[in-house]
N, C-alpha and C positions, 0 to 999 in steps of 0.2 A: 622557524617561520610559522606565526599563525595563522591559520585559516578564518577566511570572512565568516563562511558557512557554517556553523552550527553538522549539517549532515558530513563536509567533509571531514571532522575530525578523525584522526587514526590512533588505532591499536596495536602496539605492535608486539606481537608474543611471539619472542623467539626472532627467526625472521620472517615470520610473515607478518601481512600487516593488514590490519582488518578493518573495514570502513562500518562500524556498528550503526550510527545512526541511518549512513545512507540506505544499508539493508533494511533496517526496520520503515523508514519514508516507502521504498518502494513496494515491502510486503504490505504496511496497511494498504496503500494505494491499489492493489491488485485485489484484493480482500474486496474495500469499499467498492471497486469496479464490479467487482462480482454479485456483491449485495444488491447495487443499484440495478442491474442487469436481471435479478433474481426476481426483483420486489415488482421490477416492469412489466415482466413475463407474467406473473401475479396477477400484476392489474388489469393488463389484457385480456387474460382470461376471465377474471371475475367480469367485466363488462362482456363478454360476451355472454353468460347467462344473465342479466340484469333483465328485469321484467318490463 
């Protein structure tokens, strides 16, 4: 049976079975979350010393 989704395609070694795409969607997404989060805190600060 093929999958719609592109992330849920499976791997399967051995028996286990490993959802590759979907792991890497959620690791950048938690990355990007943090970047965004990172860069905010940034900006914050820098306006607070703004003249």
């Amino acid at each position: 049976m093929l999958r719609q989704k592109p992330e849920e395609f499976q791997v399967r070694v051995g028996k286990r079975v490993w959802l590759p795409f979907l792991r890497t969607r959620r690791y950048m997404q938690s990355r990007q979350s943090l970047l965004d989060y990172s860069l905010t805190q940034f900006i914050h600060e820098a306006e607070r010393y703004r003249p």
